[in-house]
C-alpha positions in Angstrom: 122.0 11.6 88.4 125.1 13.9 88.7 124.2 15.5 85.0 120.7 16.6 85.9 122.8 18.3 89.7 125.0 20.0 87.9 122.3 21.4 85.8 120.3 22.6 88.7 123.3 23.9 90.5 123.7 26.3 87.3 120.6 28.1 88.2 120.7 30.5 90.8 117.5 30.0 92.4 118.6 26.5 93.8 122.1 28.3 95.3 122.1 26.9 98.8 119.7 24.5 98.5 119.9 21.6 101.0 121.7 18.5 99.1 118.7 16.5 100.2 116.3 18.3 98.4 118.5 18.3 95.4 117.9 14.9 94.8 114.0 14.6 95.5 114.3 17.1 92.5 116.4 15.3 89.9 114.1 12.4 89.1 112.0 14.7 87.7 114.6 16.4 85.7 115.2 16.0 82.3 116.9 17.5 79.5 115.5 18.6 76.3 117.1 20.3 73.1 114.9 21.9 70.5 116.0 23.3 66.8 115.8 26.2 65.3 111.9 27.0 64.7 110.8 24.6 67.1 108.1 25.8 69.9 108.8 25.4 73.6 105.3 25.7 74.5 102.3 27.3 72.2 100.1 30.4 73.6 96.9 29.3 75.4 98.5 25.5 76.6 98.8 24.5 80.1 102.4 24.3 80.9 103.6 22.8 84.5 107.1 22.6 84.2 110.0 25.4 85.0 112.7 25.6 82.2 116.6 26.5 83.1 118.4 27.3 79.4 121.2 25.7 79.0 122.4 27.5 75.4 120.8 28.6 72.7 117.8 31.5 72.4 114.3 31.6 73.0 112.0 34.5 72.0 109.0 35.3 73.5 105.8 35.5 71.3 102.1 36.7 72.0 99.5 36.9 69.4 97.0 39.6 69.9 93.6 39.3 68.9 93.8 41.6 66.0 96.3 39.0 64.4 99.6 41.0 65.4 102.5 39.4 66.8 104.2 40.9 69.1 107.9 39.9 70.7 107.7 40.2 74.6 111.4 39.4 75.3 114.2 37.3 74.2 115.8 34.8 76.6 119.2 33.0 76.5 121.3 31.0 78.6 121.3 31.1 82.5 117.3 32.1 82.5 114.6 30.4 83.4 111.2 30.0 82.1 108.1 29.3 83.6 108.2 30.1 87.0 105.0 31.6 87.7 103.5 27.8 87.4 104.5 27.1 90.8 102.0 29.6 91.9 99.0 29.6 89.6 97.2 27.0 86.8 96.2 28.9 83.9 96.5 29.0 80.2 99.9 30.4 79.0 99.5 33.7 77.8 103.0 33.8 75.1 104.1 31.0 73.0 108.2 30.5 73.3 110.2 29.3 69.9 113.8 28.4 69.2 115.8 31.4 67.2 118.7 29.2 67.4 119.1 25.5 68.7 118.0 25.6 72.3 119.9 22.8 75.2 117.6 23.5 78.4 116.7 21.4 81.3 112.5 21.2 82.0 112.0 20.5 86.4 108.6 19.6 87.3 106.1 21.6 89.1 105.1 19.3 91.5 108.7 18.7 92.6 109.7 22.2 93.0 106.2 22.9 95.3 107.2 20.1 97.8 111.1 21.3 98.4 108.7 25.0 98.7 106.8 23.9 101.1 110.2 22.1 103.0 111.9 25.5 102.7 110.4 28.8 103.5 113.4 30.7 102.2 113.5 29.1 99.1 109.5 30.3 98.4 111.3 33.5 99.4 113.9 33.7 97.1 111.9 32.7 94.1 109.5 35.4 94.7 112.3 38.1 94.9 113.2 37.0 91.9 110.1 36.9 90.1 110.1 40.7 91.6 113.2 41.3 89.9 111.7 40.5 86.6 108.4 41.9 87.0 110.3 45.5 87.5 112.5 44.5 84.7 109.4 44.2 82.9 107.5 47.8 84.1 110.9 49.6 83.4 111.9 48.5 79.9 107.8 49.6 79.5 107.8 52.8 81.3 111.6 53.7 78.7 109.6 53.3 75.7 105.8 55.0 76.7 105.6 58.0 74.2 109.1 57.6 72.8 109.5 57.7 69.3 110.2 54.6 67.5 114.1 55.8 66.7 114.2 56.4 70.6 112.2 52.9 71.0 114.8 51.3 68.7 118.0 52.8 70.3 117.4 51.6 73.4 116.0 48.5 72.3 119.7 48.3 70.4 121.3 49.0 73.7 119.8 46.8 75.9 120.4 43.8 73.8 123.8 45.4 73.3 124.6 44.8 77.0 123.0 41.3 77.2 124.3 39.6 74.1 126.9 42.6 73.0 130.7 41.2 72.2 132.6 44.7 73.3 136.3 45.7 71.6 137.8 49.1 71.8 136.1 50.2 68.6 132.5 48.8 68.7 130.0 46.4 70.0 129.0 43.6 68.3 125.1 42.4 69.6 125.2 38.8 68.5 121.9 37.3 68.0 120.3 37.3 64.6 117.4 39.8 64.4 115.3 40.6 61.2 114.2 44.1 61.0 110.7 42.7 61.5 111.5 40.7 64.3 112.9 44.4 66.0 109.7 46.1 64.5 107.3 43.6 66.6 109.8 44.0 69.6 109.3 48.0 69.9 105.7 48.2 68.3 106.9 49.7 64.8 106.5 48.6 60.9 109.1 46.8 59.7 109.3 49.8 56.9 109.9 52.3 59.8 112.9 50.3 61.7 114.5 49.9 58.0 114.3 53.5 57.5 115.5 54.4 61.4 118.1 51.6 60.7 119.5 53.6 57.7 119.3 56.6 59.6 121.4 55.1 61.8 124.2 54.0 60.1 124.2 57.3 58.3 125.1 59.0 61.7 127.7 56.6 62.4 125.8 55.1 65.4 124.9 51.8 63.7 126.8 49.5 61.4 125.9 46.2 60.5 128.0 42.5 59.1 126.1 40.5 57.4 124.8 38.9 60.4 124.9 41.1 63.6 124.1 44.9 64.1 127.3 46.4 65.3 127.0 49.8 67.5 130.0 52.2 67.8 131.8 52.1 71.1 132.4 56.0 71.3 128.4 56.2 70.8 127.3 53.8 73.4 129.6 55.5 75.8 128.0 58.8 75.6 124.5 57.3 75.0 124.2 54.8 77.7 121.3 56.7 79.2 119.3 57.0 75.7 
């Protein structure tokens, strides 16, 4: 019982909820680990539970009808998935997979709607929040609307440079494995175009990259942060 609390307590949403209520949640509680490759959940499912991540990454997938994939966001740990069940039933509309081995804890919908209904504040707080990621959402949209794709991928480099960057004096190290195709379906671009932006890049002294993570220059991301 105390291992399924603690996990709860880790996500913000539940800070200050009543002990009580706590423990109506936990028996539906459990935790779940998936490998690398492995799908959360599969576009166009029904899904009823709400996911806290633990550790690990998670990208975000929709197929269009054309056939295309494209990457609506990468998630890691500390965020949660699958919120917007407590409020409607309908087919999912993104599939999530496992970039890396994924710990997270899966809370049941009907659970979570009775503490709701017990706690007006708490149905207050998780809409704010859902707010908070809706205009998350329409900004990182309305930054790359008519931008050209070395603008789409510079501040696609800079965002994840300040949610998964490692920062020394000299440089920032974003670590979580990308492919340049992965990048291309994030921003909307061939994967031919980010390898030739990607080149351009490093040419300039902006972009460096180890083997395994793409490495951006301090001095540039300093005078860049707006970019």
């Amino acid at each position: 019982m105390q291992r399924e609390l603690l996990c709860l307590k880790e996500l913000l949403l539940f800070d200050g909820l009543d002990k009580n209520d706590f423990y109506s949640i936990c028996p539906g509680t459990i935790n779940k680990t998936l490998l690398k490759g492995q799908y959360l959940f599969h576009q166009g499912e029904h899904d009823h539970a709400v996911y806290l991540i633990k550790s690990g990454k998670l990208k975000l997938i929709q197929n269009t009808e054309e056939g295309r994939e494209i990457i609506i966001n990468i998630i890691g740990p500390g965020e949660v998935l699958g919120e917007t069940a407590l409020f409607q039933e309908q087919e999912l509309t993104f599939s999530a997979v496992a970039i890396e081995d994924v710990r997270l804890c899966a809370m049941n919908r009907g659970d979570l709607e009775t503490v709701i209904q017990r706690n007006p504040e708490f149905a207050v707080k998780i809409i704010s929040h859902l707010a908070r990621k809706l205009n998350a959402t329409m900004r990182q949209v309305g930054e790359t609307s008519g931008a050209s794709v070395k603008e789409k991928l510079l501040r696609l480099l800079l965002r994840l440079a300040n949610e998964y960057g490692k920062t020394t004096p000299e440089m920032t190290v974003i670590e979580l494995k990308l492919t340049q195709q992965e990048m291309g379906n994030m921003i909307g671009a061939s994967r031919v175009k980010v390898s030739q932006v990607l080149r351009e890049l490093k040419a300039a002294g902006i972009l460096d990259y180890n083997g395994k993570y793409y490495i951006l220059k301090t001095d540039f991301c300093a005078k860049n942060a707006d970019v």
